[in-house]
N, C-alpha and C positions, 0 to 999 in steps of 0.2 A: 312380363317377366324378363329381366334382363339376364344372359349368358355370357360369363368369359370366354376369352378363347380357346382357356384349356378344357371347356365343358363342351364344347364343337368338336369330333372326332373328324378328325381328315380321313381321306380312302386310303387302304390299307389291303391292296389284296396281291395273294399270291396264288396264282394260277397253278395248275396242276402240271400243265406245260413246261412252265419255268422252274419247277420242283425235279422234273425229269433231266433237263437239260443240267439243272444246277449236277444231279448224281452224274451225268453221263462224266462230264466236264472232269469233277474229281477225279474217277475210273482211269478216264483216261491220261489225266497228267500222272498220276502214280504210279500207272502200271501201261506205261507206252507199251506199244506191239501189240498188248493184247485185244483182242475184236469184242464190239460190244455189240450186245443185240436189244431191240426193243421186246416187248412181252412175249411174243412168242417163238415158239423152239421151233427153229427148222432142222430140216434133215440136211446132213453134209457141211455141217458148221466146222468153222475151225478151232481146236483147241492149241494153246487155252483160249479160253473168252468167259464172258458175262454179260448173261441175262437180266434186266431189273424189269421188275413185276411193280405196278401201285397201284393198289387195292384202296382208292378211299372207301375210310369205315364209317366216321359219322362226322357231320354237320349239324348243330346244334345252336339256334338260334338264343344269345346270350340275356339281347338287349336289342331293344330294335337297330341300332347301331353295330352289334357287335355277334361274330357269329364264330365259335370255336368249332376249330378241325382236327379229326384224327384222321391221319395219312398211314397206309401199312406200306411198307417198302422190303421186296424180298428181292439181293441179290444173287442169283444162279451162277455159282462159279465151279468152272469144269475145268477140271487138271489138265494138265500137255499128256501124261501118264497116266492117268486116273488114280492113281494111289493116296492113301491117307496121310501119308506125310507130307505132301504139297498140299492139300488142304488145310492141316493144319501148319503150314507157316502161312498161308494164306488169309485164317482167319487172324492170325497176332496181324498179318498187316493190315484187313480192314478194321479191325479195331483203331487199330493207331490212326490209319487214314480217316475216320467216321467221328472220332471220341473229342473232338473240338466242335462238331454239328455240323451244322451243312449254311452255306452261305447261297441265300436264293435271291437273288437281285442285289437290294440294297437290305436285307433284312440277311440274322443270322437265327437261323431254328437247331436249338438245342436238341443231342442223340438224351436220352436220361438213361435208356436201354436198348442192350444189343441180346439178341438171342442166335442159337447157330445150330444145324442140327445136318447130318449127313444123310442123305436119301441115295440110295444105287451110286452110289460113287461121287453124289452130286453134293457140292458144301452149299447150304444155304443160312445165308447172313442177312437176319430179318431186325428192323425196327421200328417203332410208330415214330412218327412229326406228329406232335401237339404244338398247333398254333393258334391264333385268332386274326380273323379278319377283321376290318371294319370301315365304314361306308363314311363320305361327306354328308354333316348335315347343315340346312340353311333353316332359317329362319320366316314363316311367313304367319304372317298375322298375330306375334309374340309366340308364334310355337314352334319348338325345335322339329324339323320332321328331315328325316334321310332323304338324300339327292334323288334315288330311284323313285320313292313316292311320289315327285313332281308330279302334276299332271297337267301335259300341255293343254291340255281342251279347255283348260280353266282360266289359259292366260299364264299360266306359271310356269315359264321358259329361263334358260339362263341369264337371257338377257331384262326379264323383270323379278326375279329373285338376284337377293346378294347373300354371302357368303357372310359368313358375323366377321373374319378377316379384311372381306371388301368394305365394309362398314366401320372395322377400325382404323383400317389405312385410310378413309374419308374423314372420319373423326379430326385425326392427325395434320390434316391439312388445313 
């Protein structure tokens, strides 16, 4: 069976790391001075500041190439005052600031929903990342199989598999 290029999925992943870094980054160019904390609450924190929580919720394998994610992202933001009216101008700017997506690497992952709810004084501004990942795959023995399923014991290493790309740039010459 012969495959085009566009039928070969390139890798395609976005780490949960780089999803964290991609929010901190935002947070921080929008709202200089204020302190950000990772998931959890310590005692003697400075307000204001914000916390962001990632709850991944599922992985859902699509296709042997293709694997959809839901991300849950809860930002914890705590007033200089604790009052409800710095929270809410706070929620009009994470909106504003969130409601284009989020840029994580070279990929852009659309907000579709924001939800916000106050707990003890605390504004929290929650939304899922629905994305998909997806793996290189090559070709061995006419059949398309994902990068990870290699198996070197077999002889099947980078260097004696080719890519259907390595194969059409050889074509070409």
């Amino acid at each position: 069976m012969s495959y085009s290029q566009e039928e070969i999925p390139s890798t395609i992943k976005t780490p949960l790391i780089l999803i964290k870094e991609a929010i901190f980054k935002k947070l921080s160019s929008n709202f200089q001075g204020y302190k950000l904390y990772g998931e959890e609450i310590q005692q003697g924190f400075k307000r204001p500041c914000f916390f962001v929580q990632i709850i991944p919720v599922i992985d859902t394998m699509d296709h042997q190439f293709y694997k959809s994610r839901a991300i849950n992202i809860d930002i914890h933001y705590f007033s200089e005052n604790e009052t409800n009216h710095e929270n809410l101008l706070m929620l009009d700017q994470l909106n504003d600031v969130f409601s284009k997506g989020l840029k994580v690497d070279d990929r852009c992952i659309s907000i579709d929903e924001t939800t916000s709810n106050t707990i003890d004084g605390v504004l929290h501004f929650a939304f899922t990342l629905n994305y998909t990942d997806s793996e290189d795959g090559v070709i061995i023995d006419g059949v398309l199989v994902p990068k990870s399923e290699i198996n070197p014991d077999l002889g099947y290493t980078d260097d004696t598999t080719e890519t259907m790309q390595e194969l059409e740039i050889k074509e070409e010459l």
